[in-house]
C-alpha positions as CSV (number, residue, x, y, z in Angstrom):
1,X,54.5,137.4,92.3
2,X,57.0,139.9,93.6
3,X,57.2,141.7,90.3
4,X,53.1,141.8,90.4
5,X,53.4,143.0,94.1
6,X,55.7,146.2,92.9
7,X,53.5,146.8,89.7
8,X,50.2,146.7,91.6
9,X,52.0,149.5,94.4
10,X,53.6,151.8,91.6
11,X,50.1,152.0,90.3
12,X,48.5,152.8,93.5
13,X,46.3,149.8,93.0
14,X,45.2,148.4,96.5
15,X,45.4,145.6,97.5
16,X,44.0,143.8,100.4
17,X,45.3,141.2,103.1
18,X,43.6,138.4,100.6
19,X,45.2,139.2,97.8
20,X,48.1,139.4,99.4
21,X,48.0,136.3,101.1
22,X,47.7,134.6,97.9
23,X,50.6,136.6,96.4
24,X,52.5,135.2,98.6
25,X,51.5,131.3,98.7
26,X,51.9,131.6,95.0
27,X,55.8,132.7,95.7
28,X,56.4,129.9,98.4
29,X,54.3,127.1,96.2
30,X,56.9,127.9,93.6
31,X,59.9,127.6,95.8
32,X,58.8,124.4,97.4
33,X,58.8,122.9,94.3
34,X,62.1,124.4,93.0
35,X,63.5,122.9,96.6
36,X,61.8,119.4,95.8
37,X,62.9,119.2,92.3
38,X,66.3,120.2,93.3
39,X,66.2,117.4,95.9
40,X,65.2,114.6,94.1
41,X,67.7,116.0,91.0
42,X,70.7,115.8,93.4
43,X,68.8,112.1,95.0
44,X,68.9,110.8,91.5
45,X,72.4,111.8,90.3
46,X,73.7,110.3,93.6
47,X,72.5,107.2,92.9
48,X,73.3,107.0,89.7
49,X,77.0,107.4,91.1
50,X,76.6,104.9,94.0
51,X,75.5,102.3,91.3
52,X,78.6,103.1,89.1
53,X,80.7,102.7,91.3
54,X,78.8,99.7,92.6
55,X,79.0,98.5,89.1
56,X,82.7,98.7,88.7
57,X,83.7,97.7,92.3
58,X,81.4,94.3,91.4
59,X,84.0,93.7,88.6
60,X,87.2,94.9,89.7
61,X,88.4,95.5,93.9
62,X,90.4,98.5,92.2
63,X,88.2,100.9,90.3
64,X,90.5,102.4,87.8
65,X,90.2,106.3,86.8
66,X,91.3,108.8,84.2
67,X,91.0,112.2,84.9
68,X,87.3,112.0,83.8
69,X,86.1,109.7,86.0
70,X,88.2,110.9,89.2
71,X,86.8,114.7,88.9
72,X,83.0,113.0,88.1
73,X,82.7,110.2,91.1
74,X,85.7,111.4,93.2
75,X,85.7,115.2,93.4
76,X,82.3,116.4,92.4
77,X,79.2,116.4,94.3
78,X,77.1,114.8,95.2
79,X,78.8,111.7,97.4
80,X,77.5,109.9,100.5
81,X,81.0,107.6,99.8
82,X,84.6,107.8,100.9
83,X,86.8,107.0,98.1
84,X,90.5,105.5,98.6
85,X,93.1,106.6,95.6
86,X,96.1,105.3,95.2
87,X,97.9,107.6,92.8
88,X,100.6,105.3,91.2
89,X,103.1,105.2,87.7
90,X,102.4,101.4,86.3
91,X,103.6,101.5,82.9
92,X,107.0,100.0,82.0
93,X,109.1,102.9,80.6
94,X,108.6,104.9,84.6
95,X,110.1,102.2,86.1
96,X,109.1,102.2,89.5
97,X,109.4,99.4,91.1
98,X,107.9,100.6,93.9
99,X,104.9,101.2,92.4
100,X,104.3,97.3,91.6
101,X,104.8,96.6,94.9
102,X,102.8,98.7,96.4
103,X,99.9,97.6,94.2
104,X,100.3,94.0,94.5
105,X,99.5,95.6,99.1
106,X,96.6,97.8,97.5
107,X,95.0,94.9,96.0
108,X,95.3,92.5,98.4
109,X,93.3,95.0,100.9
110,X,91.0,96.1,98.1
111,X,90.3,92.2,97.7
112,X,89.8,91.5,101.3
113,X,87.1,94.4,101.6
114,X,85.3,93.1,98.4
115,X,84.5,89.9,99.6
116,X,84.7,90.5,103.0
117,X,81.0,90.1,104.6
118,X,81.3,93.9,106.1
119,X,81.4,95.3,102.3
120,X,79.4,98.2,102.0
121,X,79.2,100.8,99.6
122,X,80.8,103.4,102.2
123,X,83.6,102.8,101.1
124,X,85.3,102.5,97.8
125,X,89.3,101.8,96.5
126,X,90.4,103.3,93.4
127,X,93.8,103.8,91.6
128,X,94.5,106.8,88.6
129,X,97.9,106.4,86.9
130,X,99.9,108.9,85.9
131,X,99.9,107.9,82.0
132,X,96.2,108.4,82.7
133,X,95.1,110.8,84.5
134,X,98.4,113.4,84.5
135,X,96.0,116.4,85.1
136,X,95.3,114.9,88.4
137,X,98.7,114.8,88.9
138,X,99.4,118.6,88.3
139,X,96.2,119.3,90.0
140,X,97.3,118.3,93.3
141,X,100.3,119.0,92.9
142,X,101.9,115.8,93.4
143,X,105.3,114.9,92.4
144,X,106.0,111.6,93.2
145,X,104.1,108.0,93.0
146,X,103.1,105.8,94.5
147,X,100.9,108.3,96.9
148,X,97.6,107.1,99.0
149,X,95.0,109.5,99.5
150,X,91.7,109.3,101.5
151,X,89.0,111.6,100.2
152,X,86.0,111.3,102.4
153,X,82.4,111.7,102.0
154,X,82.0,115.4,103.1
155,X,84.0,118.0,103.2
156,X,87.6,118.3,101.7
157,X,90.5,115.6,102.4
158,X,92.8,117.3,105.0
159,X,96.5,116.8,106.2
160,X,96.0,113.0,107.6
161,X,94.1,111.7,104.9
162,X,97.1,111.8,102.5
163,X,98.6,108.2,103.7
164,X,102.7,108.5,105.1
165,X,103.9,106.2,103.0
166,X,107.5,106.5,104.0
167,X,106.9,106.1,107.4
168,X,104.6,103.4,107.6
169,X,105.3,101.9,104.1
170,X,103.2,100.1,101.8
171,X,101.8,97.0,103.8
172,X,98.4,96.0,103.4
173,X,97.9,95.8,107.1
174,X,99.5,99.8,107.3
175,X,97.1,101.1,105.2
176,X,94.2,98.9,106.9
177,X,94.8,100.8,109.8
178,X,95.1,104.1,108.1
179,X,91.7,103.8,106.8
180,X,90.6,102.6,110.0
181,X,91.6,106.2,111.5
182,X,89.9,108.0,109.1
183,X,86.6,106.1,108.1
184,X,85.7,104.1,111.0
185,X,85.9,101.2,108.9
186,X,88.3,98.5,109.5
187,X,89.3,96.1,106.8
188,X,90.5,92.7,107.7
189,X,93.3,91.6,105.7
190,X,93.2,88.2,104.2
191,X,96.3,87.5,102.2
192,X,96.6,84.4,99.7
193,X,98.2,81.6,101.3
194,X,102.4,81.4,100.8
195,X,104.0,78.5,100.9
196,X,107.6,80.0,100.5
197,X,108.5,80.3,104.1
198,X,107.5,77.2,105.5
199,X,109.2,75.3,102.3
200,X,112.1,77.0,103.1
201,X,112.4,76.2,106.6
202,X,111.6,72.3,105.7
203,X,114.5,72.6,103.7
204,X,116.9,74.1,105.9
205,X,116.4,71.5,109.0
206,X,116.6,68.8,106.4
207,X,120.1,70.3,105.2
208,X,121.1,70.6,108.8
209,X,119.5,67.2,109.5
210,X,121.6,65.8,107.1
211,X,124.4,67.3,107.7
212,X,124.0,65.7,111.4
213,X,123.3,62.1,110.6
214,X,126.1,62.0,107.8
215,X,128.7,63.4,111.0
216,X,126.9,61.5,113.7
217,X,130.1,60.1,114.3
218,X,132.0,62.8,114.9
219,X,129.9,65.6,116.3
220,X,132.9,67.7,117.6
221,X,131.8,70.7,114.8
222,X,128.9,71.3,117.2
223,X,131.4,72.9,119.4
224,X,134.0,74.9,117.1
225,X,133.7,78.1,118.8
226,X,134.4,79.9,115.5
227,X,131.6,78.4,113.6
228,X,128.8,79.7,116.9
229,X,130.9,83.1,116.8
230,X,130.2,83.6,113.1
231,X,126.6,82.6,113.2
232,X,125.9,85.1,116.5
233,X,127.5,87.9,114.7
234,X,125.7,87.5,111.5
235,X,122.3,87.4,113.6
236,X,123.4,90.5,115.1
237,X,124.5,92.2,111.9
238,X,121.1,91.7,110.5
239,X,119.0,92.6,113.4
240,X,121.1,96.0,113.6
241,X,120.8,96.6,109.8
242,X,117.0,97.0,110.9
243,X,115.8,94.0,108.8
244,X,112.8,93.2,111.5
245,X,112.0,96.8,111.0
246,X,111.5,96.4,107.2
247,X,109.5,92.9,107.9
248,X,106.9,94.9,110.5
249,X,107.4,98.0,108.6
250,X,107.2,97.0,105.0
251,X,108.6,99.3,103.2
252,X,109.9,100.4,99.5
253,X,113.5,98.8,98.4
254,X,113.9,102.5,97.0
255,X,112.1,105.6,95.8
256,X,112.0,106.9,92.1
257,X,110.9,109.8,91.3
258,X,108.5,109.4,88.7
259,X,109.1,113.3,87.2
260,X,113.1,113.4,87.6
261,X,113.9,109.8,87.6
262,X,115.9,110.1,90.1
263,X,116.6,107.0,92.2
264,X,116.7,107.4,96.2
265,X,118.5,104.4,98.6
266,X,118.7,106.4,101.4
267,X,115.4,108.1,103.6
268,X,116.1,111.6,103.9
269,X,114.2,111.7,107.4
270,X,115.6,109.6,110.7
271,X,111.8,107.8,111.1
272,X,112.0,105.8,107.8
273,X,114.3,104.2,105.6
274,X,114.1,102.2,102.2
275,X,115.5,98.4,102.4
276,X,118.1,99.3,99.7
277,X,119.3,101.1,103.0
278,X,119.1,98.3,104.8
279,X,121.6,96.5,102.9
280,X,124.0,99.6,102.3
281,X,124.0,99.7,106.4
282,X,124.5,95.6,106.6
283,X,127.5,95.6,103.9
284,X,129.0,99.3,106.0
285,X,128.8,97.3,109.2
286,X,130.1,93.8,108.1
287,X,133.4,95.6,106.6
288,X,133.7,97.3,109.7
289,X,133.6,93.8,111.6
290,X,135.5,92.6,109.4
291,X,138.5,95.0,109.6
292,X,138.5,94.8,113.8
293,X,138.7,91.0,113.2
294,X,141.7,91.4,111.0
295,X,143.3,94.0,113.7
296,X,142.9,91.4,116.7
297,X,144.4,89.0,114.2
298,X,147.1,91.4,113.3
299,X,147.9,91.7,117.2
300,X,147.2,88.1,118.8
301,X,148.4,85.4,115.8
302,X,151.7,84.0,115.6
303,X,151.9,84.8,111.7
304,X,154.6,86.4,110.2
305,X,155.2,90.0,111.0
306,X,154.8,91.1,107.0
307,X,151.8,89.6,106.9
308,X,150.4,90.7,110.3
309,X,151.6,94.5,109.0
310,X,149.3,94.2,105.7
311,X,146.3,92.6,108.1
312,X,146.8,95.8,110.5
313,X,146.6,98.2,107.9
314,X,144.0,96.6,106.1
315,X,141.9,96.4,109.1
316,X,142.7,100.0,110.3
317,X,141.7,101.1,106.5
318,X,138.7,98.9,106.9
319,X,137.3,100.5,109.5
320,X,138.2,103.8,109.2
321,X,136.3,104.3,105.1
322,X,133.2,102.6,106.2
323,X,132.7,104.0,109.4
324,X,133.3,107.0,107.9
325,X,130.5,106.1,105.5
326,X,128.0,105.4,108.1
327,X,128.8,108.1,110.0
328,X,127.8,110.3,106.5
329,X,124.8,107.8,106.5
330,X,123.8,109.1,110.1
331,X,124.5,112.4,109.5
332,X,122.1,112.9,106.4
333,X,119.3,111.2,108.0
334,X,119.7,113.4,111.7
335,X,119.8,116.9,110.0
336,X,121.9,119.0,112.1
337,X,124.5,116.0,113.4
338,X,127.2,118.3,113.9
339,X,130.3,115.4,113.9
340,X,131.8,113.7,111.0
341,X,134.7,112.0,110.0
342,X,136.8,112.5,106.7
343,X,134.0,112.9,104.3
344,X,130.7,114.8,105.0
């Protein structure tokens, strides 16, 4: 119609305010439709996606992707859907043992949203491992596994929806809450009954039961000093070891680094830490007990004074190589501690 417009002026034809007006519903007939076939193009595709997705979400909580799928139903448009990826290294020559745990947390949650009665197609959980999908990898430039991501339904994913895994760790009820933040959507964790806990508590009061009725006799063990003294201090060593921390917390026994291999046991950063950690700091502080228990020995028993000497240096060499150690410990996890002691 334009090209019409400009051929009828260059000719000096004239033209009047009819022929222009249909000129010009001619040109906004044809956009209209353009506009509605355009519409119900992008309408169609998207719910051709929606019922893929639906499809494989039916059949398995975790949708599994290549890099095929992920750049088709993750990254491309059209998507009215949020879209939950754990990116992850499964197969048995990266062993990361992280990994399997974290997914045995990601599909418990994926699980409890599937067959929860709030299920929606909002919302949708999907893993792409690195033997799979590597180009993902290198296209977000991400080095390490297992990493959450939250990609929501418009726009681009931004700082918080990349999940901080090594502060929060990898429980299901963690990332629940994550999601929660950004989605709106909260996912009530149901978790598959264990029995191991309350079988193992059975079992310890019927040891210490037994133990009781066999000494009911003689009950005087209920008041060695020694024997409460020991059980206080290993409560105490464990609850400063930051064991409850791990059981709120939930987090990796270490990090691999799925490129490098390189094997982490201590949290570079002062608001996390791996449970590998955990027991490093348990074992530092128990042979530091354990040396100022051999130096009060050293000092206060009536032994003989060759062995008192090796308990006094053993004690004093005790103490002074594994507080050392945590004192390293501390120092690489507070960047800029300025105090150390033999070693750095």
């Amino acid at each position: 119609a334009r090209r019409l417009m400009r051929k009828c002026s260059d000719r000096g034809a004239k033209m009047n305010d009819a022929s222009v007006q249909t000129l010009l519903d001619i040109l906004s007939g044809v956009g209209e439709k353009n506009v509605t076939n355009s519409l119900l193009c992008t309408k169609t595709l998207l719910m051709e996606k929606v019922g893929q997705m639906m499809d494989w979400a039916s059949k398995r909580s975790v949708i599994r992707m290549n890099g095929e799928k992920f750049r088709r139903f993750v990254k491309a448009p059209p998507r009215n859907y949020s879209v939950v990826v754990m990116f992850t290294a499964l197969q048995p020559q990266r062993q990361c043992g992280v990994c399997k745990q974290a997914d045995e947390e990601y599909q418990i949650l994926a699980n409890s949203w599937r067959y929860s009665s709030a299920f929606t197609n909002k919302i949708f959980f999907a893993s792409v491992d690195f033997d799979e999908g590597s180009d993902i990898f290198h296209m977000l430039n991400m080095n390490s596994a297992p990493t959450f991501m939250h990609f929501p339904s418009k726009g681009k994913p931004k700082r918080a929806d990349t999940y901080e895994l090594q502060v929060r760790g990898f429980a299901a009820e963690q990332i629940s809450r994550w999601i929660a933040d950004r989605t709106d959507i909260n996912v009530r964790v149901i978790r598959p009954p264990n029995y191991a806990g309350p079988l193992m508590l059975g079992f310890l009061l019927a040891v210490v039961g037994s133990l009781v009725y066999l000494r009911r006799n003689n009950l005087e063990f209920l008041y060695n000093k020694n024997a409460w003294a020991f059980a206080a201090l290993c409560f105490v060593l464990i609850m400063t070891s930051g064991q409850m921390w791990n059981h709120i917390r939930g987090p990796p026994y270490a990090h691999k680094n799925p490129n490098t291999g390189q094997v982490s046991y201590i949290h570079g950063s002062s608001q996390a830490q791996f449970v590998a950690e955990t027991h490093i700091v348990l074992l530092f502080n128990s042979a530091v007990t354990f040396g100022m228990v051999l130096l009060h020995e050293a000092a206060t028993s009536d032994m003989d004074i060759g062995k008192r000497k090796i308990m006094c240096i053993a004690g004093i060499g005790l103490v002074v190589l594994f507080f050392s150690w945590l004192l390293s410990i501390f120092r690489a996890k507070y960047h800029g501690y300025p105090y150390s002691f033999l070693m750095n």
